[in-house]
N, C-alpha and C positions, 0 to 999 in steps of 0.2 A: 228892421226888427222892432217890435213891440218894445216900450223901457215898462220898466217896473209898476210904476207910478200911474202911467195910463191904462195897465194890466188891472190893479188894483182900482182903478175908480171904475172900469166895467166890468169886476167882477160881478157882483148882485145880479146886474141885469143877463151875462152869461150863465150865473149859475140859475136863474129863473127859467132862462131858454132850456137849460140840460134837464130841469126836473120836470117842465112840461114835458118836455120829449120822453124823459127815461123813467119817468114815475116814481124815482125815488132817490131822495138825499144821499143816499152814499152813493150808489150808479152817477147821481149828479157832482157830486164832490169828485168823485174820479175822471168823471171827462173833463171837468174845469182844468184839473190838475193835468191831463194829458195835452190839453189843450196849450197849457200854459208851458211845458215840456217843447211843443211845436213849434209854438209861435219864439218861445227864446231862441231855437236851435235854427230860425229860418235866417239864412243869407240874403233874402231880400232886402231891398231899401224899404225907407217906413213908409208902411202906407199911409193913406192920405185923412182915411177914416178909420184908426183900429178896433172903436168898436165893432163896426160890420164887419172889419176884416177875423179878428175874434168870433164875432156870431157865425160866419162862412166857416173858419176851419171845426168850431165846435158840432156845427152842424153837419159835417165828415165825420167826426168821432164818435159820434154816439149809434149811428149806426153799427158801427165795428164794438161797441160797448154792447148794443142789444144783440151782437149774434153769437160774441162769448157768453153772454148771461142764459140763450138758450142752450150754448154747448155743456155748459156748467148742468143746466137744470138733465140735460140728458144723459150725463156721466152719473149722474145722482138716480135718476130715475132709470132704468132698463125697461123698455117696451116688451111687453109680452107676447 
């Protein structure tokens, strides 16, 4: 399991990866935090490098972050 502390010093660099990816600070603040959600809740032993290990699960979540933000936009919008 990730501890806090190593969470916290590659934050910045995960929440950089999430805003390239997701193009925007809040979509980006929410996968860190989902991220961060994962990685507390993981049974695993500690990995060896958490920050990749971090960037690997961040980069599973944000896809699942952009297909609710298209669901969102199409609850909003009805196609004609």
């Amino acid at each position: 399991m990730v501890q806090v502390a190593e969470f916290e010093a590659t934050r910045p660099q995960v929440t950089a990866w999430a805003f390239r990816l997701l193009g925007s600070v809040h979509d980006a603040e929410d996968a860190v935090q989902t991220t961060w959600i994962k990685a507390s809740a993981a049974a695993s032993a500690e990995p060896r490098n958490p920050a990749a290990w971090l960037t690997t699960v961040l980069t599973r979540v944000c896809p699942d972050h952009l297909r609710a933000r298209r669901r969102r936009r199409e609850d909003r919008c009805p196609r004609t």
